[in-house]
C-alpha positions in Angstrom: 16.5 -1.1 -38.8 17.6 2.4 -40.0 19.3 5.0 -38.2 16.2 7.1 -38.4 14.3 4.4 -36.9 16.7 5.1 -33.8 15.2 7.9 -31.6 17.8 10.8 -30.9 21.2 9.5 -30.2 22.3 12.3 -33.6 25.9 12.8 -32.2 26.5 8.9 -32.1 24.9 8.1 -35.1 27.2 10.6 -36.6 30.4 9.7 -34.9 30.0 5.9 -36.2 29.7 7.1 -39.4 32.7 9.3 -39.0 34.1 6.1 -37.7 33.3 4.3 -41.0 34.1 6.9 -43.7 37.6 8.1 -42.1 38.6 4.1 -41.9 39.1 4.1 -37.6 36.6 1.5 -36.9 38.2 -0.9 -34.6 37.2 -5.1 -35.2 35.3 -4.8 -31.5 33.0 -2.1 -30.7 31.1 -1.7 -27.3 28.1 0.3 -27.6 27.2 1.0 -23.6 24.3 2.5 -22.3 22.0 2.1 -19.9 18.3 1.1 -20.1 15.9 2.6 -22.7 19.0 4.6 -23.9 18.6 2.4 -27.4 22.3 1.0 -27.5 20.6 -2.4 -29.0 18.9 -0.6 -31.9 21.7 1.6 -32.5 23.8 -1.6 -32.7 21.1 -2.4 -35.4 21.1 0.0 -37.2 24.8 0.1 -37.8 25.0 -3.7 -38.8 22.6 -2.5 -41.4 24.9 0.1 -42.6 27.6 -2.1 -43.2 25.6 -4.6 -45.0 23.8 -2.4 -47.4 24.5 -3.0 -50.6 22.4 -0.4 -52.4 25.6 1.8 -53.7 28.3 0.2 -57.2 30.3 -2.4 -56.4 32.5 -1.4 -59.0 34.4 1.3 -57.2 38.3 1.2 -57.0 39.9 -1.2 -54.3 40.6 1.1 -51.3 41.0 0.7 -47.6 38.7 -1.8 -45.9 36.3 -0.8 -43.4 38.7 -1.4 -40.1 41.7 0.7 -42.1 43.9 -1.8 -43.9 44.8 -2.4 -47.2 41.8 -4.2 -48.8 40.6 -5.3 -52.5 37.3 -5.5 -50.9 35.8 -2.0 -51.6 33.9 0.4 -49.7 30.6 1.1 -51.1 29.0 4.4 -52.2 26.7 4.5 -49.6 29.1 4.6 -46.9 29.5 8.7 -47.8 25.6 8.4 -46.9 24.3 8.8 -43.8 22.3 6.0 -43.0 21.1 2.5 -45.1 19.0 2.5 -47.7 16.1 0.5 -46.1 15.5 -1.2 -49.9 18.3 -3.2 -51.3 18.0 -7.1 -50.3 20.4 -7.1 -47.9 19.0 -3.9 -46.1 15.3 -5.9 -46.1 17.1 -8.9 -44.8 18.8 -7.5 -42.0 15.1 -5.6 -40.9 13.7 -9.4 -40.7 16.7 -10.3 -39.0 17.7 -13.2 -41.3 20.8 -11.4 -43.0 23.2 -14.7 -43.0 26.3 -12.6 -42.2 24.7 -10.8 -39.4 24.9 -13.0 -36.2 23.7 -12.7 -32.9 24.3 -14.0 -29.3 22.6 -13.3 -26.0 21.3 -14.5 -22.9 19.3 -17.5 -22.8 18.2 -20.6 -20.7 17.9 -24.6 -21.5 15.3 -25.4 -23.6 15.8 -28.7 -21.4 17.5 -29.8 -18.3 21.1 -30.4 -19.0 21.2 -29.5 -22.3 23.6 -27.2 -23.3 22.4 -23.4 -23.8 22.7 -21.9 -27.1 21.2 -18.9 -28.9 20.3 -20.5 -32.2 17.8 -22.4 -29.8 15.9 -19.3 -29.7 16.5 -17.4 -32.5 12.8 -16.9 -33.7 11.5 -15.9 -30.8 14.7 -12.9 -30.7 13.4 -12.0 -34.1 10.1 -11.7 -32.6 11.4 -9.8 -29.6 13.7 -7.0 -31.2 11.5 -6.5 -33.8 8.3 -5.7 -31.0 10.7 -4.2 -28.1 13.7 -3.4 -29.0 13.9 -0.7 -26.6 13.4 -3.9 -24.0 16.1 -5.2 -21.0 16.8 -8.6 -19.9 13.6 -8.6 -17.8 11.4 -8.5 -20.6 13.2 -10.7 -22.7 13.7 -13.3 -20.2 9.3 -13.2 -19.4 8.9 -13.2 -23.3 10.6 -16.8 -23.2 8.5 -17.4 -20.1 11.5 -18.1 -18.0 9.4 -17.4 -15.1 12.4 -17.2 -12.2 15.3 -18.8 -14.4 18.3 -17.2 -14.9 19.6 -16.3 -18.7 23.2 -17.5 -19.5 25.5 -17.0 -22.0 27.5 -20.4 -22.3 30.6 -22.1 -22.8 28.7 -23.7 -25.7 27.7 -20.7 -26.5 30.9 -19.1 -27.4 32.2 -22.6 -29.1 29.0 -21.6 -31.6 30.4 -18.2 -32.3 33.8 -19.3 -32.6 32.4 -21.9 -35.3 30.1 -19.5 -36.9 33.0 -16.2 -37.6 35.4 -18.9 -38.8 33.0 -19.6 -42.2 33.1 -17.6 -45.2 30.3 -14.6 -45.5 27.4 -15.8 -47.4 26.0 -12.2 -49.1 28.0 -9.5 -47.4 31.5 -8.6 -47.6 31.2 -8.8 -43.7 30.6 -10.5 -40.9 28.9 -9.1 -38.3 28.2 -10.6 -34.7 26.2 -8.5 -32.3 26.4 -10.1 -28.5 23.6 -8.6 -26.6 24.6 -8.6 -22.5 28.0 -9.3 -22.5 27.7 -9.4 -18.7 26.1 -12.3 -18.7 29.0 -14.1 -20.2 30.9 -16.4 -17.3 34.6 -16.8 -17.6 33.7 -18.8 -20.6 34.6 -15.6 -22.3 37.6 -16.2 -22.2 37.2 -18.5 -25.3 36.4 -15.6 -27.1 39.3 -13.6 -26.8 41.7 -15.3 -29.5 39.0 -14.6 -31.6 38.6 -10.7 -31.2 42.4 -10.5 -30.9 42.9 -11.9 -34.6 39.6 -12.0 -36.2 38.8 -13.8 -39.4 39.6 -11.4 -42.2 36.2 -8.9 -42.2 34.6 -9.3 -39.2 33.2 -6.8 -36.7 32.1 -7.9 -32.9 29.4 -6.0 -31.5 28.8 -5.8 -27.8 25.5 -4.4 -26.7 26.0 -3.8 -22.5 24.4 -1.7 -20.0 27.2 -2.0 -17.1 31.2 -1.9 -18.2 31.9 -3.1 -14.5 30.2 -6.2 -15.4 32.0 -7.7 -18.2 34.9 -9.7 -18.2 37.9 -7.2 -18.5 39.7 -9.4 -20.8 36.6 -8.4 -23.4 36.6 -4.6 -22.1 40.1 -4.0 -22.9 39.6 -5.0 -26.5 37.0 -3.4 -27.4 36.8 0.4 -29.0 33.7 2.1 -26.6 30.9 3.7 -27.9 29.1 5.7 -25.6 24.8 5.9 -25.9 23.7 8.5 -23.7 20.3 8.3 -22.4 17.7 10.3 -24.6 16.5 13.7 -23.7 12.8 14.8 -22.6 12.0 16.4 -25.9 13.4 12.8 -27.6 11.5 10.9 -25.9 8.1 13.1 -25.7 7.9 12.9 -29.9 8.5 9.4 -29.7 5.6 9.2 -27.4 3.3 11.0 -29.4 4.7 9.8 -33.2 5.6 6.1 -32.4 2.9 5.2 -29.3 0.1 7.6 -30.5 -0.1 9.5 -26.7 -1.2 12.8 -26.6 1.2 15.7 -25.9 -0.2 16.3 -22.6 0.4 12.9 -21.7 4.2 12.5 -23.9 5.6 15.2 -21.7 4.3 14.2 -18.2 6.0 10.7 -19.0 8.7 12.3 -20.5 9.7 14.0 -17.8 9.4 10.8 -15.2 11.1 8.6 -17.1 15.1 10.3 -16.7 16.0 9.2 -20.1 14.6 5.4 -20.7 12.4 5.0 -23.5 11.3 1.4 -21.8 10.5 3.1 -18.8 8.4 5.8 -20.5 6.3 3.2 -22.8 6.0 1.1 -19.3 4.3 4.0 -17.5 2.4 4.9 -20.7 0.6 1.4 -21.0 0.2 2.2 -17.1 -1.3 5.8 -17.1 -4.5 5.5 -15.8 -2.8 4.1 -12.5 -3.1 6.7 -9.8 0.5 7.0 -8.1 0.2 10.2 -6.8 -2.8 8.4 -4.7 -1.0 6.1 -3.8 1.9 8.0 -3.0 0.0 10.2 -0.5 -1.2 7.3 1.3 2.2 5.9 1.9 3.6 9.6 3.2 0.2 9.8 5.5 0.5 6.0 6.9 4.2 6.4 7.7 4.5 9.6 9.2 1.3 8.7 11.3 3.2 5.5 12.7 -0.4 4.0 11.4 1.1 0.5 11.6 -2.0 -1.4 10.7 -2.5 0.6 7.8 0.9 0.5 6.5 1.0 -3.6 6.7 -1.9 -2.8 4.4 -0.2 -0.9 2.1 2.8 -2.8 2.1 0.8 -5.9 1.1 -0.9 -3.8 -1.7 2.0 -3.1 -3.5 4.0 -6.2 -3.2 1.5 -7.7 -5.1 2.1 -5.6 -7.8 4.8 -7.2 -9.7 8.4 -5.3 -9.9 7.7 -3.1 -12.7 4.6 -1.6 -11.2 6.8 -1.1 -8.0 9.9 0.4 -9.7 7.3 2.9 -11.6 6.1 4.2 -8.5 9.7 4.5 -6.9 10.8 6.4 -9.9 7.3 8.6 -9.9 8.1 9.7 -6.1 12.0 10.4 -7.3 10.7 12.3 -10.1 8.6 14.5 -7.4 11.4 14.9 -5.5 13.3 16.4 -8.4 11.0 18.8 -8.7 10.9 19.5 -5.5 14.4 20.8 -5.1 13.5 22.6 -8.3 10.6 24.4 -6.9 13.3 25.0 -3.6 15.8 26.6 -5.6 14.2 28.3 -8.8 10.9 29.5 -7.3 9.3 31.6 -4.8 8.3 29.6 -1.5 4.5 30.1 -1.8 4.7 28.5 -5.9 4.5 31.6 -7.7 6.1 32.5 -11.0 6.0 28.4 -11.3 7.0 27.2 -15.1 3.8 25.8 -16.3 5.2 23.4 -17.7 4.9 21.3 -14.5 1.8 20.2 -13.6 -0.3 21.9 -11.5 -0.7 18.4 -9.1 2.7 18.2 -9.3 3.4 21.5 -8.0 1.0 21.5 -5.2 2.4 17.8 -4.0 6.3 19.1 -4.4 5.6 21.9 -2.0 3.9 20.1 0.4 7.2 17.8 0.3 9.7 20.8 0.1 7.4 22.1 4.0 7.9 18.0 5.4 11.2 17.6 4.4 14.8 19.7 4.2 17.0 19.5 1.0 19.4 16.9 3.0 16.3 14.9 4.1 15.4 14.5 0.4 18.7 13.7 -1.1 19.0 10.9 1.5 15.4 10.0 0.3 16.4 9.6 -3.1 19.5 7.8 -2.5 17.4 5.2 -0.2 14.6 5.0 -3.0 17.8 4.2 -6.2 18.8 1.5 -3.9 15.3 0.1 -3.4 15.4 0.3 -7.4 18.3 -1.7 -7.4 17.1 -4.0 -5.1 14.1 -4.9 -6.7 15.8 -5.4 -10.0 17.6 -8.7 -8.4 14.5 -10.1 -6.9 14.4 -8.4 -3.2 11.6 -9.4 -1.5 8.9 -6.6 -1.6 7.3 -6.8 1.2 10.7 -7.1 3.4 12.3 -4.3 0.9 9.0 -1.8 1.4 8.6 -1.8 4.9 12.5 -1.4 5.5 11.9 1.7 3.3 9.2 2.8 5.2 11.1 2.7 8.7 14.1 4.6 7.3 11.4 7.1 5.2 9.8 7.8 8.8 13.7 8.1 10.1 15.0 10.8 7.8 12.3 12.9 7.8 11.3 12.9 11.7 14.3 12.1 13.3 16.7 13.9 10.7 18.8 10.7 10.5 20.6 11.0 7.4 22.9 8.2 7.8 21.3 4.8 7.8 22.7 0.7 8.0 22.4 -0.8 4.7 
């Protein structure tokens, strides 16, 4: 993968090559950022860079790529700005089969009692990154059809990487290992850290994580960070339109639901034609009605969903919300001189939320519907997760009662 095969993300692409050409790369890197932000294909795209071999390899002996002395030199094409996608090494590491570029990530027994490793399941990774690599551990763990099974990365695990960083690179003049979800390493870990202390000579560690408060802090304090802030609209509307073939009506509704995750945005893409404002208006009515026959029904409805569908339509009713408050603060009352850049549904549902509920009411909302998010991300049970929603929903916004038992 190239660097312009990594949507947005311009100031990080340019600060690791900065990173590269002024010789301050440290031997551990931690690329963090959240979901859809595209840390994994940044991570990529940079192993790629290193590797490329397009450029002389007769230029003088210089600094090595982490800043010491080094007869190993830099190539030409580190002063470029990305890989040249056509040298073998740059073809291999697009397959995923460059032998000096390594990875490591979560995983479960191929059988019971055997000891987890990734090599186990290295073909299907190929298959995954190369069809979602904008994917989380979610999709990753259903593309192995791990069903409810929990992904691991082992003690065995880590003996592997200790075994395969200690060899001599094959083709490259480094090696490269890129550990996707370094929170899912146990304190098993720990057997990694005489190894990123005093690497083999030429080697650079990779970790790809969403949450820093999740990984061991004996890893965290080694590591140099590398922030990957989640995209912008306007990224992830062409994306839309150039990479998923939507239309531009379409790319900038999702767009602007999807608060920066590209995953999230293709999700609700392949799920457009499902009508959550519909069902959104039936939830408000049933609840604020105290119709408790017909919110049993609902609740039944959407537990059946699966926890994607359910965590679309949570973030569908933030996004309305959001605009809500928008509407409260930047327009006139009755919607005039509205941006037409929201749609008109849009507009007409926000204010009918801005008359039912004040500015606290909907700030506590939101902050009850991010839990529910969370919640649902570690397997809450949805019908017991919606219909506590639902009671504290009806709470806020007709009894005013902002502050509610977790």
């Amino acid at each position: 993968m190239q660097f312009e095969n990594v949507i947005g993300q311009k100031p990080t692409k340019k600060h690791l090559i900065d990173l590269v050409q002024q010789n301050r790369l440290s031997h551990a890197l931690l690329f963090l950022g959240k979901e859809g932000s595209g840390a994994l294909p940044m991570a990529l795209a940079f192993a790629q860079y290193i590797v490329c071999t397009s450029a002389k390899n007769d230029a003088p002996a210089q600094q090595g790529l982490f800043g010491e002395e080094n007869n190993i030199p830099l190539p030409e094409k580190l002063e470029a700005l990305d890989s040249c996608g056509e040298c073998p090494s740059c073809i291999k590491a697009q397959l995923f089969i460059h032998p000096d570029i390594h990875f490591s990530f979560p995983a479960i027994p191929k059988k019971s009692g055997t000891p987890t490793v990734s090599d186990d399941y290295i073909n299907e990774w190929r298959e995954f990154i190369a069809t979602y690599p904008y994917g989380n551990v979610y999709d990753w763990l259903q593309f192995l059809g791990a069903e409810n099974k929990q992904g691991n990365i082992t003690a065995e695990e880590c003996n592997q990487v200790n075994h395969k960083l200690s060899l001599k690179t094959f083709e490259s003049n480094y090696k490269i290992l890129i550990m996707w979800m370094p929170e899912f390493l146990g304190n098993s870990g720990n057997k990694l850290l005489k190894l990123i202390e005093e690497p083999p000579p030429d080697t650079l560690f990779i970790f790809v994580a969403q949450d820093e408060n999740a990984i061991l802090p004996t890893i965290l304090s080694r590591t140099q960070l590398i922030k990957i802030p989640l995209l912008d609209n306007d990224e992830i509307e062409e994306a839309l339109i150039q990479q998923a073939n939507s239309t531009i009506e379409r790319a900038a509704q999702v767009a602007a639901v999807s608060e920066g995750n590209y995953r999230e945005a293709l999700q609700m893409l392949q799920n457009a034609d499902h009508n959550w404002e519909s069902l959104l208006r039936e939830w408000l009515n049933v609840t604020l009605k105290r119709n408790t026959s017909a919110q049993l029904k609902w609740i039944d409805e959407i537990s059946q969903m699966g926890r994607e569908k359910q965590k679309q339509f949570i973030r569908y009713f933030i996004h309305l919300l959001g605009q809500a408050l928008r509407l409260r603060f930047v327009y006139s009352p009755n919607g005039d001189n509205i941006n037409l850049q929201i749609p008109a549904n849009e507009i007409d549902f926000a204010l009918r939320l801005n008359k039912m509920c004040s500015v606290e009411a909907a700030e506590a909302i939101i902050n009850e519907l991010d839990k529910a998010i969370f919640y649902i991300e570690r397997n809450a049970h949805a019908k017991m997760l919606f219909h506590a929603l639902s009671i504290r929903m009806y709470h806020i916004i007709k009894d005013n009662s902002l502050i509610l038992m977790d």
